[in-house]
N, C-alpha and C positions, 0 to 999 in steps of 0.2 A: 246800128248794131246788127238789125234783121240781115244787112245784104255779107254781112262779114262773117256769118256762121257756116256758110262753106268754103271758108279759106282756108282752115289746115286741111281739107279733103283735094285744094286746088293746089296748096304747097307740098303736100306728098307724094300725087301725082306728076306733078312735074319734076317735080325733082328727081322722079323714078326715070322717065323717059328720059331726061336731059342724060344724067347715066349711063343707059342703052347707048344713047345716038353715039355720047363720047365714047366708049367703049369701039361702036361697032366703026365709026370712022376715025379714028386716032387722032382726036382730037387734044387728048393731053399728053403729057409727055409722063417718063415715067415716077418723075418724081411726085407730079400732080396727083396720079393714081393712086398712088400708095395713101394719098392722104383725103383720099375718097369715102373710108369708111367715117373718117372724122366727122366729114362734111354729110355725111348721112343722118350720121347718128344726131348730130346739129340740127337739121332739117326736122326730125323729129319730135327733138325735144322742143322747139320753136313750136311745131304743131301741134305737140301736148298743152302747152302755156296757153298758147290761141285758142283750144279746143276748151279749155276750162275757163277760158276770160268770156270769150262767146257763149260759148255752148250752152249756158244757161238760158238765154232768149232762146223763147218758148215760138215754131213758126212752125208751117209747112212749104214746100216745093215742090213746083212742077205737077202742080194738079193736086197735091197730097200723097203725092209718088213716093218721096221722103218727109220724112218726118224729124222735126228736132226735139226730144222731149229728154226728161231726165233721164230715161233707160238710154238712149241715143249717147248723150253728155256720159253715161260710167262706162258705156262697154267701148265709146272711140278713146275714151283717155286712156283706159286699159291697155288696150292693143300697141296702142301709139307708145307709153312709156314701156312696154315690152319690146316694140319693136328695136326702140331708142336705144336700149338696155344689151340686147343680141347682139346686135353689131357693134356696139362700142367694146364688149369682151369676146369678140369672137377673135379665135388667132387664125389670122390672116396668112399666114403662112401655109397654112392645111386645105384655104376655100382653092378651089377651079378656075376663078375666074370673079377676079375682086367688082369691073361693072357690073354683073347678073349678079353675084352674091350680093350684092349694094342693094340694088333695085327691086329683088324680087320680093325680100322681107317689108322695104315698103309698099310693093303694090297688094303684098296676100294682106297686110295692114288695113289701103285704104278698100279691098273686099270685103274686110268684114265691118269696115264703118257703112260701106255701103248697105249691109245688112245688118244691120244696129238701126240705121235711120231708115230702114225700106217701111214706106206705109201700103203698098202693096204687094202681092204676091210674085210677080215679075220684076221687084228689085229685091226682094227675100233672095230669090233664086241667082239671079246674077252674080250677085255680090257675094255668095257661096263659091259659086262657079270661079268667081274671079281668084277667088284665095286659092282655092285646088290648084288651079292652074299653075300658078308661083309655085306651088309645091314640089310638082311635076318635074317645072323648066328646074328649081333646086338637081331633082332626083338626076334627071337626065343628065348631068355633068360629068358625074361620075358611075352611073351604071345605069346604062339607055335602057338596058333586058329590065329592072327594075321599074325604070319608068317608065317603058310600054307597057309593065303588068300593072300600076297604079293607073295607068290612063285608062285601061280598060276597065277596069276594078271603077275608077270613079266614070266611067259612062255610065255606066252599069246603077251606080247611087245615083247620079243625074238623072237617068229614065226613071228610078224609080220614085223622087222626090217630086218629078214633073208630073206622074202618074197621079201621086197622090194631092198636088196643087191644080192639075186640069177637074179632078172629081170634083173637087172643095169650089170650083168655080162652076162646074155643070150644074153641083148641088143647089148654091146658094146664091147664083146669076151673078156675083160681085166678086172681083180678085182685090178690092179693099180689104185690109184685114180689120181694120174697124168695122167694118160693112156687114161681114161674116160676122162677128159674133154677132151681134145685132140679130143678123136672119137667126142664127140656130139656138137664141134665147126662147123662139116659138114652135122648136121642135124637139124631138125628144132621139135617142141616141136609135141604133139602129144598124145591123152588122152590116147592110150595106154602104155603111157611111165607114164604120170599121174595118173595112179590109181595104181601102184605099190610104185611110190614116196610118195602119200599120207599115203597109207599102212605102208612104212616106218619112216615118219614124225608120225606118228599114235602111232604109238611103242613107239619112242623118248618121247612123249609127258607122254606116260603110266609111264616112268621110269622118268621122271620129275617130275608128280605128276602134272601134267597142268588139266585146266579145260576142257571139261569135264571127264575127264580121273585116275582122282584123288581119284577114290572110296576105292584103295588099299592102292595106295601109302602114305598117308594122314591118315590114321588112324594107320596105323603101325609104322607109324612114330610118332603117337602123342601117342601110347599104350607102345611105345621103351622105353629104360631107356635115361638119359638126353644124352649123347655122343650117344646112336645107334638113338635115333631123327637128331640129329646135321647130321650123315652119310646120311639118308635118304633125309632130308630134303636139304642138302646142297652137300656133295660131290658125291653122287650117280645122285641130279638133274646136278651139272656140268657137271659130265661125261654125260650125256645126252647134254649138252648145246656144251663140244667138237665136241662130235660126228655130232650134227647137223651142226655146224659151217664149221667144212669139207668136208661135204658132200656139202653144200648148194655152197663151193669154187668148187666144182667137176662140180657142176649144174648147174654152172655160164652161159654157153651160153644160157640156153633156163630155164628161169627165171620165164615161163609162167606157166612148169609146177609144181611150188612148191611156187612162193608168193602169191597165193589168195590163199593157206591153209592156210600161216603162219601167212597171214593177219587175219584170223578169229581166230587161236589160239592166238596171241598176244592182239588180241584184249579182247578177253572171260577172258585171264586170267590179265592181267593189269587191268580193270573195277572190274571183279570176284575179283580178289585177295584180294583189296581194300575195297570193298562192305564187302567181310566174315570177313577181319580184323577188320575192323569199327564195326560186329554185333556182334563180338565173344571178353567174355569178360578175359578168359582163357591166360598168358603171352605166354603158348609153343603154343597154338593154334595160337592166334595172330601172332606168329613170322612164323607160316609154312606159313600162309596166305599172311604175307608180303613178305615173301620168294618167292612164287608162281606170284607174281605180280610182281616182278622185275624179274625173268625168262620170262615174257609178253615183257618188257624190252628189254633183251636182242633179244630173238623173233623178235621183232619188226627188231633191228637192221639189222637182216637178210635182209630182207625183200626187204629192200633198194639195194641189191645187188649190190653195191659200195662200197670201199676199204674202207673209208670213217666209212660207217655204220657196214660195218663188225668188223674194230676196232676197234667203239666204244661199242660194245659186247661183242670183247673181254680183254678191257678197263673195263667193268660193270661184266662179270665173275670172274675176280679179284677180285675184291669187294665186291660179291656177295659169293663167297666160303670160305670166310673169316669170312665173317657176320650172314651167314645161317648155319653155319658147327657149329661156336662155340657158336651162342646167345642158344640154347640150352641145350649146356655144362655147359656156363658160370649162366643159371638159374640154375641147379642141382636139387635138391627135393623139389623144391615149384612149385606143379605141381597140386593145391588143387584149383586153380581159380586167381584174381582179388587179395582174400584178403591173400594172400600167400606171395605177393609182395610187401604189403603195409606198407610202412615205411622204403622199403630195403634200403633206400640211407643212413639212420642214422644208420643199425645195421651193415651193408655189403657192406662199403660203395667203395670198389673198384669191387666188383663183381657186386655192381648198375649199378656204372659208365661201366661199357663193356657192361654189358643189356640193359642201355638206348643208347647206340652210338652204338651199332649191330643193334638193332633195327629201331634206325634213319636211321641209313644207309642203312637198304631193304626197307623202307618208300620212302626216296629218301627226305631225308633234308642236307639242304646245312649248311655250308660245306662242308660235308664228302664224303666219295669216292660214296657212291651211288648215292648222288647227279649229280656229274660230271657225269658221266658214265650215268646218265638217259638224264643229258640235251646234252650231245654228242650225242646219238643215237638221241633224238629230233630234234636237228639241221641239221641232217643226210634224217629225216623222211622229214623234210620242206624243203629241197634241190631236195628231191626225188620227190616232189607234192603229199606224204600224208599226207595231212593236217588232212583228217577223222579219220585217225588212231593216228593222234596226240594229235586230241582232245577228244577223246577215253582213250589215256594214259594219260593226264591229268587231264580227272576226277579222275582214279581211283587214282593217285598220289596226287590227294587232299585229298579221302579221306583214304590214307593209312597213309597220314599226321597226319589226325586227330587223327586216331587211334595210332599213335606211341604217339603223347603229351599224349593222355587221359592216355596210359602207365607211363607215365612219373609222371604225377599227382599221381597216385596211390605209385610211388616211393618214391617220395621226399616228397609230399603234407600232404599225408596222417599219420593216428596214427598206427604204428605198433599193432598188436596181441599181448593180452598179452600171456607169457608161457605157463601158464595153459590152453590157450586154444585152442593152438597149437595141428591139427592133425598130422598125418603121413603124409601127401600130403602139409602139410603148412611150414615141418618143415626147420630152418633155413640152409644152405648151411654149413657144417664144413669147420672153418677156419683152413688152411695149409700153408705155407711157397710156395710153390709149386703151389696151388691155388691162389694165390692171386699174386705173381709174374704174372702168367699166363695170368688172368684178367688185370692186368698194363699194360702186355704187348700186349694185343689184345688191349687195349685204345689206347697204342702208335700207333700201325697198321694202325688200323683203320685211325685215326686221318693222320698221316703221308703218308699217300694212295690220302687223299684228297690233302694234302698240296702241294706233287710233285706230282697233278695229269698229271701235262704239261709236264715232262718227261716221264712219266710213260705211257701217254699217245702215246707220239713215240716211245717207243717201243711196244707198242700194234698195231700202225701202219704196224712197220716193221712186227708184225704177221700177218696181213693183205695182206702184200706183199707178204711175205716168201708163202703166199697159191695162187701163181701167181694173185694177184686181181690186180690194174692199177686203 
């Protein structure tokens, strides 16, 4: 069982390049093609199965380079039935370039299992880098100016996260992250140790697309085709949210010098997220913004530096990778405003239904899994005595509230467009077998995320654990 816990990382990957090669040498024909996403989204779901049949066996690799532990097993299934989820409702119709659009969702996938399992610092950082990158190749398909301003936007977070992980190695002679806590359990906090960590937190925040940091990330994602949005906006910000998570379990002893950053970004961007949601009346703009606010969310949970808050982050990453990766799949080419949307519940009416419960869901409305996952970290915030930073994320979760119904109105409420006067930005989402499966099945997710959130929630715990927290 030990040698078979990197086989969904070996069937992701491969399946990514086979793609490329097909693609780039015409190896299939055109019919083959078309039924590419099928076969992706297949690959995936196979590697989620594998990844929870395995994943459990508890080992290391490669020195202890990776690691397999319960954090490892929630945040690679996560991704993977996100990723699973995007491409099987993505309309196809709308992507650039159905091999890249294939492959690049699961290689920013197997990036951030790389950084899920990374037991040191130089596969923390790769495996970042590696999702960026997919992000990137997404943007560049459709608007290169975009994505030369995202690649230098994320050099720019790569120096600075590399900045902050050469200190944390000069500091404590060990790029193990086990190794690190260990050393600075015998030392005490220290602004020179804090403006390196911030520097790093800094980067994180660039590749999340958090406030104020959002200048690149955010527009290249909302200029992307509907799946390279979804990459941006959702599986590139998690890999950011692992990578944080990790690091913050490494930082654990002297907490001084990384939560009154995390207090100000959580706070910027939970209030922020909400506020641009409520003002922006745009469906993919809306969903980045409520995207950005439940990443405040999770933030927050850090914060609390208890086992406690740390789970329920990474309880709310789940939820959050799911919902941000595919609500902009699952809109496809009504990317023209407000009136793009209106009426979708009578014309498209399973690809509605995933739009409005994606959307609820990074609002933070109850039932659904974002709900829970926001009022676990709350509970978490009020244990810990911040109250301020509570009622901080409760405005903006009012009015991110607002902003998902006022969505919702324009779905159901309203009178669809008629044909004729349908732009190219308006037009309606091509129904597929495949599509619309896909959509059902992100509404089962979703929905069923919140239902066993009480399960789901222990073993998010044991992630919690598994990153030695107490």
């Amino acid at each position: 069982m030990r040698n078979a816990v990197l086989v969904p990382e070996a069937l992701v990957v491969a399946a990514a390049v086979l793609i490329l090669l097909s693609g780039r040498f015409s190896w299939l024909s055109a019919g083959s093609r078309r039924r590419l996403p099928a076969v992706a989204a297949g690959v995936a779901i196979v590697a989620f199965g594998l990844e929870l049949w395995v994943g459990a066996t508890l080992s290391t690799y490669f020195g202890g380079a990776l690691i397999q532990d319960r954090f490892a097993l929630f945040a690679k299934a996560a991704v993977l039935l996100a990723a699973a989820l995007a491409i099987a409702s993505a309309d196809w119709t709308t992507e650039d370039s159905t091999p890249i659009g294939v492959a690049m969702p699961l290689l920013a996938a197997f990036g951030v299992m790389v950084a899920a399992s990374a037991g040191d610092l130089v596969a923390l950082w790769a495996g970042l880098e590696l999702a960026a990158a997919a992000g990137v190749v997404m943007v560049s398909l459709r608007r290169p100016d975009l994505a030369l301003r995202s690649l230098i936007a994320g050099g720019l977070a790569s120096a600075l996260v590399l900045m902050g992980i050469a200190y944390l190695y000069a500091t404590t002679g060990n790029q193990d992250i086990a190794a690190i806590r260990a050393v600075l359990l015998g030392s005490g906090p220290s602004v020179a140790l804090a403006i390196p960590i911030v520097l790093l937190l800094s980067g994180l925040a660039m590749r999340a697309s958090l406030a104020p940091f959002q200048l690149a990330g955010l527009p290249a994602g909302l200029g992307a085709s509907p799946l390279g949005a979804g990459l941006v906006v959702g599986l590139i910000a998690a890999g950011a949210a692992v990578v944080a998570i990790k690091l913050a379990a490494a930082l654990l002893p002297i907490p001084a010098v990384y939560s009154p950053y995390l207090e100000v970004l959580a706070a910027v961007a939970m209030v922020g997220g909400g506020a641009a949601a409520l003002a922006v009346r745009a469906p993919r703009n809306r969903l980045a913004y409520l995207a950005a606010g439940q990443v405040g969310w999770l933030v927050a949970g850090l914060v609390t530096h208890y086992r406690t808050g740390v789970g329920a982050s990474l309880f709310l990453l789940g939820a959050f990778v799911v919902a941000a990766t595919c609500g902009p799949a699952v809109l496809g080419r009504a990317e023209g405003g407000e009136a793009a949307i209106a009426g979708l519940g009578a014309l498209r009416p399973a690809r509605a239904a995933a739009l409005a419960l994606a959307m609820l869901s990074l609002a933070g409305a109850p039932p659904l899994a974002g709900a829970f996952g926001e009022l676990a970290v709350a509970a978490a915030l009020a244990q810990s005595g911040h109250f301020a930073l509570l009622a901080l994320g409760a405005l903006g979760w009012i009015m991110g509230i607002a902003a998902a119904l006022s969505t919702l109105r324009t779905i159901y409420l309203q009178s669809p467009l008629e044909e004729g006067h349908r732009g190219a930005a308006s037009a309606l989402p091509v129904l597929t077998r495949l599509s619309s499966l896909g959509a059902l099945a992100l509404c089962f997710v979703i929905v069923a995320y919140g239902l066993f959130g009480s399960p789901i929630m222990g073993l998010a715990d044991q992630g919690a654990e598994a990153l030695g927290l107490r």
